[in-house]
N, C-alpha and C positions, 0 to 999 in steps of 0.2 A: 025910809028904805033901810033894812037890814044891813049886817055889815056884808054876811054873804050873797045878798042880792045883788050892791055895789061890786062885788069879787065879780059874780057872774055876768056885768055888764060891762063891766073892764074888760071879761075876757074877748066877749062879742065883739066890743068895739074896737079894740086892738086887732082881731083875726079881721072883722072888716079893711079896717086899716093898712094890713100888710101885705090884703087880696089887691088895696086900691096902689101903694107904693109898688108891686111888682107888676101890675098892667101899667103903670107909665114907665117901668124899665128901672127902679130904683130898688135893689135886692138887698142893700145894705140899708137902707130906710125900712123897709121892710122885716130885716132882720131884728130891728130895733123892737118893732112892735112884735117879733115874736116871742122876741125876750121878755115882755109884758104882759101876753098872755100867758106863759108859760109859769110867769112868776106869780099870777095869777089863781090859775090850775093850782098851785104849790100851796097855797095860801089855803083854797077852798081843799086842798087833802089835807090838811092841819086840824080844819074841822072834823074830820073822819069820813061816813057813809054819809050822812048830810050834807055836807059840801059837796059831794058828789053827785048827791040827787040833784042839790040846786043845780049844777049845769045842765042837769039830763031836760031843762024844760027850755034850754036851748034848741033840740031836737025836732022845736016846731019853729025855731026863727023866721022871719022871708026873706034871711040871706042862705040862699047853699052852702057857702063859704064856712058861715059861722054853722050851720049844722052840721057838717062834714067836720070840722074843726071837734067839735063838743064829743062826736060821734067816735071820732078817731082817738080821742081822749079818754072814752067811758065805757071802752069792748072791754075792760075786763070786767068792769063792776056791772054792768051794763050790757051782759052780750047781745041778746036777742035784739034790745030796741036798738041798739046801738048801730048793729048787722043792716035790720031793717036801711035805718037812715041812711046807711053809706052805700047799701046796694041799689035805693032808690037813686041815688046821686049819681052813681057808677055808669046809672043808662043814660045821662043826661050827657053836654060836651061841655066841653071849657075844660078850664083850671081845675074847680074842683071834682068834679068830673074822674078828671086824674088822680087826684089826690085820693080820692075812696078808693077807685081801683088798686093803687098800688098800698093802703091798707089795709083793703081785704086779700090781700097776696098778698101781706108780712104777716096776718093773721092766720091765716092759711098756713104761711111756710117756718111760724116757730118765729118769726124775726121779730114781731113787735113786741116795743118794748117803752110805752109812751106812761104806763102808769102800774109799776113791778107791785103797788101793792103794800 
């Protein structure tokens, strides 16, 4: 396994992780592993467009979580498939659910600001 393959698995497995500590009510546990994919994300922009691609094949995970994660990460490099994944997510309920919704409304309204580029 590559080193960016590794990067891209950390990320999943950390967003998994932070979906699973804030359904048992633990948002500071949570917070922990978001600081790990985040630090993640940072690692795989180092590599440039390549590191970025490798996330984009998150976009078919069989977690929501981690797609809408990768997805909400990759609208600027990424717009279209990125759009796609979050809008599909947006009609579904739960957690992330929300989470697309209110990224394609920061998208929309000028606010996001998850990867300046």
């Amino acid at each position: 396994m590559t080193k960016v393959e590794m990067l891209v698995e950390e990320f999943a497995r950390n967003v998994a992780a932070q979906t699973e500590e804030i359904s048992q009510g633990s948002a500071a546990k949570g917070n922990r592993h978001a600081r790990q994919y985040i630090k993640a994300f940072d690692k795989l922009c180092s590599q440039g467009d390549a590191g970025r691609d490798a996330l984009a094949a998150l976009f078919t995970h069989p977690r929501v979580d981690v797609r809408v994660m990768a997805a909400a990460f990759l609208l600027r490099h990424r717009t279209a498939e990125a759009k796609a994944v979050l809008e599909e997510a947006a009609r579904s309920r739960g957690l992330a659910a929300l989470e697309a919704q209110q990224t394609l409304l920061n998208w929309e309204n000028g606010s996001w600001a998850l990867d300046p580029g």
